[in-house]
C-alpha positions in Angstrom: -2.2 3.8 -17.4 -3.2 1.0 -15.1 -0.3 -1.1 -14.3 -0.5 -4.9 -12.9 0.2 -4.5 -8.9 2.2 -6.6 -6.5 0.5 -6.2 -3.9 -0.4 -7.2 0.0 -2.7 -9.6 -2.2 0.9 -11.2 -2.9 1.0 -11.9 0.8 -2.7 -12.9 1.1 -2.7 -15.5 -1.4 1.2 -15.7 -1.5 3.1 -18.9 -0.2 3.3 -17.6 3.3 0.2 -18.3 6.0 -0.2 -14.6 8.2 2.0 -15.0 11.5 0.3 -14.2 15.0 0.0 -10.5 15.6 3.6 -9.1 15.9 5.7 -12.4 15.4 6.5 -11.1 12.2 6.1 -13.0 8.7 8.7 -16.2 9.4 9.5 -16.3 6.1 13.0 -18.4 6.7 15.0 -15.9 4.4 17.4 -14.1 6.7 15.7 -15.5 9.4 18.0 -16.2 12.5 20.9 -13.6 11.4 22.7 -12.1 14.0 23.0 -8.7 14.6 26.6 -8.9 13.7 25.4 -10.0 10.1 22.8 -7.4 9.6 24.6 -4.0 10.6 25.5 -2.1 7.7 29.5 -1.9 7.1 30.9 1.7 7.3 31.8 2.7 4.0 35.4 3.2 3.5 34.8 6.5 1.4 34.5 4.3 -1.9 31.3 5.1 -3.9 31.8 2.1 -6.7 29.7 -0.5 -5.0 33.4 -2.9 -5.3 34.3 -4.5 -2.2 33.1 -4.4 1.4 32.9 -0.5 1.7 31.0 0.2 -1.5 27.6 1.7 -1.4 24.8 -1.4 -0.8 22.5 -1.8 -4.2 19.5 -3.6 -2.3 16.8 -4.0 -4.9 14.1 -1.6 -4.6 10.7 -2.8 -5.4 8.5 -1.7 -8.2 5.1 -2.9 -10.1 6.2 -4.2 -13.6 3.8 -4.2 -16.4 2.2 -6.9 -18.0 2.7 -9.2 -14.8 -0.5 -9.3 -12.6 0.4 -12.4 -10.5 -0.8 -10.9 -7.3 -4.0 -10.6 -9.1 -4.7 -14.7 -9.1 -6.6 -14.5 -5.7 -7.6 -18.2 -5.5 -3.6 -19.9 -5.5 -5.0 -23.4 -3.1 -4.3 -24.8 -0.3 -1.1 -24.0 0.6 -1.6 -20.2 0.5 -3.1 -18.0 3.2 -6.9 -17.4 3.3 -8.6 -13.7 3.4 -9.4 -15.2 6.8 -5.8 -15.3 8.3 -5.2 -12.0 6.9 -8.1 -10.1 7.6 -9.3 -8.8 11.3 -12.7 -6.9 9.6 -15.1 -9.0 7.9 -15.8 -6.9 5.5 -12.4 -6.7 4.2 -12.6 -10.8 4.3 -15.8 -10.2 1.9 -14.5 -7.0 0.0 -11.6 -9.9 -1.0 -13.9 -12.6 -1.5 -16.2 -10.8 -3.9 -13.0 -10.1 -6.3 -12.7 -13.7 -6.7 -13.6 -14.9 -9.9 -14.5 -18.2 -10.8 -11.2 -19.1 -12.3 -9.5 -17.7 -9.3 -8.6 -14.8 -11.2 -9.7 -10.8 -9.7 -12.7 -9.9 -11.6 -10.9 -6.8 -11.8 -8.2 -8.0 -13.9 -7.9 -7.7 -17.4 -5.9 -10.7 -19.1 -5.7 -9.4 -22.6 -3.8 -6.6 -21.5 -2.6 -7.8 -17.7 -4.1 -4.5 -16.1 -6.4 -3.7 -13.6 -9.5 -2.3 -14.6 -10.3 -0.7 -11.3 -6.5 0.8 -10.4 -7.2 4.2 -9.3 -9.7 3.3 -7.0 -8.5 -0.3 -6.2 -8.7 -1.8 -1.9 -6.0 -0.6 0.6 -5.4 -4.0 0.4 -4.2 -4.4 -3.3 -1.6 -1.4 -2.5 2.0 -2.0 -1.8 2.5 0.9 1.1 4.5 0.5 4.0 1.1 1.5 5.8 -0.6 -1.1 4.5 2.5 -3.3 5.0 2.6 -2.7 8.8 -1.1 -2.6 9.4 -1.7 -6.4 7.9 1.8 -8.2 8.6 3.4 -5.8 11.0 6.2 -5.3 8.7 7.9 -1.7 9.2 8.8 0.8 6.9 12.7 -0.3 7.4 11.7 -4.1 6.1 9.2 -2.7 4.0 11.2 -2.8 0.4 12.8 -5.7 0.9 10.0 -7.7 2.1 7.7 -6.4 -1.1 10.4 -7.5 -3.3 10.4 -11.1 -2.1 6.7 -11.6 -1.6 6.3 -10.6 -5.5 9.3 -13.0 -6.6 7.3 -15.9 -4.5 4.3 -15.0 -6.2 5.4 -14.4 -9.5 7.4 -17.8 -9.1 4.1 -19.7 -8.0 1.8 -18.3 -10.9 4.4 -18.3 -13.7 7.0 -20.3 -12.6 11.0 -20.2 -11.7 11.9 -18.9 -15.0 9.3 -17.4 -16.3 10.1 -13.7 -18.6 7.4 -12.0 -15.8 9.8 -13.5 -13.2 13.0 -12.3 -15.1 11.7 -8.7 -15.8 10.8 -8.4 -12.0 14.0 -9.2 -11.0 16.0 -7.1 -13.7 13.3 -4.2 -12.5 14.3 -4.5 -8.9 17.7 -4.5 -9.4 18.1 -1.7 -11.6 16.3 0.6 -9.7 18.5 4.0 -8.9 18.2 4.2 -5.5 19.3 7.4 -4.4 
């Protein structure tokens, strides 16, 4: 079945513009935090997730049917252009020809919020930690974690802040098992 994908389109057309070339993606969210604030704390041999020694539930990111956000290509102005993504032309004009007229992928169907084309959909429409590092420079240690809060942005900027595609994406996320 062809699910609706977050994807790196989510940071094409998402709300942030493509940082130089290894600056990373400035996206003010735990932006400046010491190293102090980002080292894991040992766990203190409790498992229950309770207090400062419990095991870290960070959300893990996952595609959630019947949203499709990342698949409104066209968001305006304020979002970043296949041309601040993109290094190959042909990937600017692979992108550009998947633009429909209401900005909408032609490859997206709204009845059903799929995409007709999944199996065989771009590089670029996949959320991979290859694909990840090779357009934003984000490694596979930010990877999750950056996916998660490009598809909340987007989802937040097609549907809105409390939206039921916003609320399932986070309930998704957040009830992942990630062991």
């Amino acid at each position: 079945m062809a699910l609706c994908w977050c994807s790196t389109m989510t940071m094409m057309s998402g709300a942030y513009k493509q940082p130089e070339k290894g600056k990373g993606m400035g996206m003010g969210k735990g932006k400046g935090k010491g190293k102090a604030q980002t080292k894991q704390r040992r766990s203190s041999g409790s498992d229950d997730g309770i207090g400062f020694g419990g095991k870290r539930n960070d959300p893990m990111w996952q595609c959630i049917q019947g949203c499709g956000a990342c698949c409104k290509l066209d968001k305006g102005p304020a979002f970043a252009t296949p041309e601040e993504i993109f290094d190959d032309l042909s990937d600017v004009q692979l992108y550009r020809s998947m633009v429909g007229p209401d900005g909408w992928c032609i490859h997206y169907e709204k009845s059903t919020r799929t995409c007709s084309i999944y199996s065989d959909r771009p590089y670029f429409c996949r959320v991979e930690p290859n694909v990840f590092r090779k357009l934003y420079g984000i490694g596979k240690k930010r990877f999750n974690k950056e996916a998660c809060s490009f598809c909340e942005d987007t989802i937040k900027a097609i549907y809105g802040s409390h939206s039921q595609e916003l609320d399932n994406f986070v309930r998704a996320v957040r009830n992942t098992d990630s062991s």
